[in-house]
N, C-alpha and C positions, 0 to 999 in steps of 0.2 A: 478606375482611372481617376485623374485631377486634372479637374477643369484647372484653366487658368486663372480663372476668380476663386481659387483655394478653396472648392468643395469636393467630398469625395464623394462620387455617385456609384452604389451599389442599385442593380435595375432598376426602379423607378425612385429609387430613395436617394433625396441628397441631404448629408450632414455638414454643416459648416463646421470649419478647422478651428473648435473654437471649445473643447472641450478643457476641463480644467481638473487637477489634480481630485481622486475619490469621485468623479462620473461615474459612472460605470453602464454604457448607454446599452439596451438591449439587442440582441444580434435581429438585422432586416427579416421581414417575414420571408418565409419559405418550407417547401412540405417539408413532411417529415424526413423523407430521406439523405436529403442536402444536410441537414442539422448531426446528420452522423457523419459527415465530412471531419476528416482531419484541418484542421485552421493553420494554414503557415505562416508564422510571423515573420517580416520583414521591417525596415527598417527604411522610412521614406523620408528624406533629405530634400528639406524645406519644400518648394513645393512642386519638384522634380517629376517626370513622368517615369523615371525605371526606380521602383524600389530597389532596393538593396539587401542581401539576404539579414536576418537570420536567429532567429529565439524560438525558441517552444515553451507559451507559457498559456496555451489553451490545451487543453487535456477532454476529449467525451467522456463525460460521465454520465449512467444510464443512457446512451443513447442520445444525451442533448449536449450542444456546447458549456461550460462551467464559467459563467460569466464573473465569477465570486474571483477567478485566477486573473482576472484584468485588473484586480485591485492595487498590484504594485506596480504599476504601470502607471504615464499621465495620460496624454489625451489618445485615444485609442477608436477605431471604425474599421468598420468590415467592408472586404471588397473584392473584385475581381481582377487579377492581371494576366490577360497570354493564355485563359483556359485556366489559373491557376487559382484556388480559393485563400486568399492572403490576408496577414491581421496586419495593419496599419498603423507605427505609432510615429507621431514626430516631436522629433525631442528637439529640438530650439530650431539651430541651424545645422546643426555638425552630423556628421554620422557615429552613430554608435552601435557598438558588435555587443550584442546581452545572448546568453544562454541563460538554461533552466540544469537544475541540478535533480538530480535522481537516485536516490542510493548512494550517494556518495559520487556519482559518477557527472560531470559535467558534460552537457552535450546541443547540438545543433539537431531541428529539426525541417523537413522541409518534404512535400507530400502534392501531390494531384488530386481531387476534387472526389475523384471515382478510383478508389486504393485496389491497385491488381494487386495480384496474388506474391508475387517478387519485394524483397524488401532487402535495399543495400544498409552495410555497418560498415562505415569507414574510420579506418585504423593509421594514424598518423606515424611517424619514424621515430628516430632517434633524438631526442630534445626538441619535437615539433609539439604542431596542441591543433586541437580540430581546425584552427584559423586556417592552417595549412589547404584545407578542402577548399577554399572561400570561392575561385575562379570556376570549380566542378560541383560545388554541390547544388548550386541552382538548378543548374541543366538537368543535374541527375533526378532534382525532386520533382521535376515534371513528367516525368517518365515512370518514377516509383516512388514510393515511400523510403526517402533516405538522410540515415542519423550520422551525424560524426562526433565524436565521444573525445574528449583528452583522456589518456590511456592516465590509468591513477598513479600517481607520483609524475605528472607533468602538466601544463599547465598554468592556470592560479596556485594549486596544490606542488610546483616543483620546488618549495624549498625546504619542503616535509623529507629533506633526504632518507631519514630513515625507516619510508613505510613502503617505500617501492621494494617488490620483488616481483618477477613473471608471475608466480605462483597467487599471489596475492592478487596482481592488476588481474588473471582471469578468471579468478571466486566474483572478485566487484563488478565483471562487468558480465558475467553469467549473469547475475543477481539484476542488470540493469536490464538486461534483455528481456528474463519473465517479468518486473515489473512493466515494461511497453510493451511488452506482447509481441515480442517480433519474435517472428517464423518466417519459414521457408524464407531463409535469408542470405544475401550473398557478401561474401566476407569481401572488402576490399582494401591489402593494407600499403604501406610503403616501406622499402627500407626493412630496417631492423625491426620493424611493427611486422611482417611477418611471423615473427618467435611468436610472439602476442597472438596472432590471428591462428598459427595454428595448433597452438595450445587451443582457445576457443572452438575450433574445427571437432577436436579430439576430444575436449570436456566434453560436447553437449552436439553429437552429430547430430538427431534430429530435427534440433534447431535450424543446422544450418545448410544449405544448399551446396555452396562448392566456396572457392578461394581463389581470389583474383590477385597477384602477386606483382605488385608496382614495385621495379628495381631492386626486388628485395632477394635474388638471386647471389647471394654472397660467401659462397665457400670458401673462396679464397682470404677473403675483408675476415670470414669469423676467427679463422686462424688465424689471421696476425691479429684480432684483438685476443686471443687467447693463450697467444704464444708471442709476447711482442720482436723478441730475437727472430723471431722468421721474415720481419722484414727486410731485414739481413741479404736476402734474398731476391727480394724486388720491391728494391727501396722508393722507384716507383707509388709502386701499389701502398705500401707502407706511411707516405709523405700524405696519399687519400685518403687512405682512413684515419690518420689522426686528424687531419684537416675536418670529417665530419663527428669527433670526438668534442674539437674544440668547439667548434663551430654550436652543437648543442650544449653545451653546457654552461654558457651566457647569456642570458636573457640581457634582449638588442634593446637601448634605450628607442622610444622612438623619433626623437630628435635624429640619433644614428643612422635610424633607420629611413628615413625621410632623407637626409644629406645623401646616402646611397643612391637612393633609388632620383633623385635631381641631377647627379653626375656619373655621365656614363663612363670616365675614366674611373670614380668611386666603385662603380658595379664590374670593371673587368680587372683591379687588383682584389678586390673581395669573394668576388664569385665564380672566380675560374673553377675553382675543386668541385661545382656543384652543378652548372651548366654551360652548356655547349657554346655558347654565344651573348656572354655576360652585358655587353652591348644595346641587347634588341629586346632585353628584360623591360617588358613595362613598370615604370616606377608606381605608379598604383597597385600594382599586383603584385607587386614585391613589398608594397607595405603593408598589405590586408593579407597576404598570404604567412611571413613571417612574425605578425604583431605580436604571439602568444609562444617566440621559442625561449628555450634556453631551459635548464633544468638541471639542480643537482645530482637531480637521480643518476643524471649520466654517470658520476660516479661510482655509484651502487653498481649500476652497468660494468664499470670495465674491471671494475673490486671482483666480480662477481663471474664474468666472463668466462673465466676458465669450467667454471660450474654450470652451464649452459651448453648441454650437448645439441647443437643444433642440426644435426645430420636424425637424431633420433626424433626431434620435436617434429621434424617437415613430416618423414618418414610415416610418422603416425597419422596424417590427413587422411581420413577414410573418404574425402571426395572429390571429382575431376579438380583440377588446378589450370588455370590461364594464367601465363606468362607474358610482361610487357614491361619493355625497358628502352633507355635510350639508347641507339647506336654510338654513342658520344661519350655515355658512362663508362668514368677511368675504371670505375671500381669491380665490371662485370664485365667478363672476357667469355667466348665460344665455351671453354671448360667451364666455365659456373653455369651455364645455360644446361649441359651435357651434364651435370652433377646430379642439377634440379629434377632433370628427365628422368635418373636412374630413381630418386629419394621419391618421388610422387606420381599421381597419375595425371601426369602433364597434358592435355585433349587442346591447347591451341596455347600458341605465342608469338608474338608480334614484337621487330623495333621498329624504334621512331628515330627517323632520320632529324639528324641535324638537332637532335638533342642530351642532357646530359643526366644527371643523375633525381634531377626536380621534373619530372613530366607535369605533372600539377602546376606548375607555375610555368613553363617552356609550352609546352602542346596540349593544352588543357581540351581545345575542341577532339582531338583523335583521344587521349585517354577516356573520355566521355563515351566518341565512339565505340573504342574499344569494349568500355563496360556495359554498353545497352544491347552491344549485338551480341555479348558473350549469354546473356542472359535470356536473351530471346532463343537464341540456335541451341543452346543446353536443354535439356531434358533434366527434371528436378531426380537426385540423387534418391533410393532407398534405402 
């Protein structure tokens, strides 16, 4: 915690806020087993009592913390918040969202003190980037060890348009996984990050435990991106899915994004295609949640579309599947639910009332739920 006189006290130890660029202060004594604790980095705004999530830029090596990976960093203390073991840095006044990079793969980490045996991978949509996790990954990382990754070609990296393919983002992020050593892991993606997730499911089952499928129920959405005449048909349905084409493929200034999220007539011409009640969006979580969208790749995406059999990618998850969506989502009707059922082994799904296609930013407490109780009442796949 932070005292009011700007100290951070880790149990008997206090450090004054007073560390200056190349410190690099020793982590507090404690036995040996604490020391092989995963360290989550947060981000503490000026001299605030809730951190803010979110970097992984302490790694165990041999068994002890790597105090040499504090080096890019300015003034830096170790500490406790809420049961959770957290790395502390404050950067002026302002808040700032830093990840670490790994294999090429960018990502968030964030972990409890005493690592069970469960470990979430959350998988962002269509022109999103881990930010999108911002409202659930704290909650989540007190419960487990869990990463959220920008899927390659999105991102910092979205304007690499021509290095994204599926095929490509699940070699880099296979390759991410054995470098962190995550196992017995439960896939969680969103949207069209389903294709993604269960590609990953398929490459590397023993890795992974099961798949948790956030509004990514799209049978209908994948045909008219692959067939765009079929909107033809329910022009509807067709006005939605270009609505989340556009929508990812402009990285939002955040000036933009700021003016949105201050007026609530901004947020209900903008965000109707995406949730249920564009009105009652918090403008903070609409800023921290969207900071990192937009992406060329998207284009690669709908170039590509037709070449993406997505009835066979689902098809091929060799483990249980949890299903969860908005009741509000234009884009997923009783038949895409009924599709998903035939193509996998569907063992629980859940909607959410009074929500739209963004659970993650609309109902973040029940997605949370959702993912802690599916992983508790599941039995680990063989």
């Amino acid at each position: 915690m932070v005292t009011s006189g700007g100290h951070l006290i880790f149990g008997s130890a206090t450090l004054p806020l007073g560390c200056h660029d190349g410190v690099k202060p020793a982590p507090p004594a404690a036995d040996a087993g604490s020391l092989t604790w995963d360290v989550t980095p947060v981000i503490l705004v000026g001299g605030a009592p809730r951190p803010v999530v979110i970097c992984s830029v302490i790694r165990r090596v041999a068994g002890l913390i790597d105090i040499d990976m504090l080096s890019q960093l300015g003034a830096a203390w170790f500490g406790r918040y809420n049961g959770v073991l957290r790395y502390y840095v404050l950067v002026g006044s302002e808040m700032h969202l830093q990840a670490s990079v790994e294999g090429g793969v960018r990502y968030i980490e964030v972990a409890p003190p005493l690592l069970p045996r469960v470990n979430f991978l959350l998988v962002h949509g269509l022109g999103g980037s881990l930010e999108q996790w911002h409202e659930v990954i704290e909650p989540l990382g007190t419960f487990a060890r869990t990463v959220a990754i920008d899927v390659p070609g999105f991102g910092p990296g979205r304007r690499q348009l021509g290095k994204f393919s599926i095929e490509y983002a699940i070699s880099k992020i296979v390759s991410f996984c054995r470098e962190l050593e995550l196992t017995n892991c439960i896939l969680v993606s969103h949207s069209v990050g389903c294709v993604v997730a269960a590609g990953l499911a398929a490459a590397e089952p023993s890795r992974f435990r099961r798949l948790i499928i956030v509004s990514g129920t799209l049978a209908r959405a994948a045909e008219i991106a692959q067939n765009p005449l079929r909107a033809l048909s329910d022009p509807r349905l067709g006005l939605y899915v270009f609505a989340q084409f556009l929508a990812g493929l402009f990285p939002i200034p955040t000036f933009a994004l700021r003016a949105v999220a201050g007026s609530a007539l901004l947020r209900r011409l903008t965000l109707w295609p995406f949730v249920a009640h564009p009105r009652e969006i918090s403008g903070e979580a609409l800023v921290n949640t969207l900071s990192g969208t937009g992406s060329m790749a998207v284009v690669r995406v709908l170039f590509t579309a037709r070449n993406i059999n997505y009835t066979e990618i689902l098809s091929a998850v060799p483990h249980g599947v949890d299903l969860i969506w908005g009741f509000g989502d234009p884009l997923i009707s009783e038949s895409d639910i009924a599709r998903a059922m035939e193509l996998m082994r569907v063992e629980s799904k859940e909607g959410i009332r009074e929500c739209g296609h963004w659970p993650w930013l609309e109902k973040p407490e029940e997605l949370v739920r959702f993912i802690t109780s599916r992983s508790l009442d599941a039995s680990p796949d063989h």
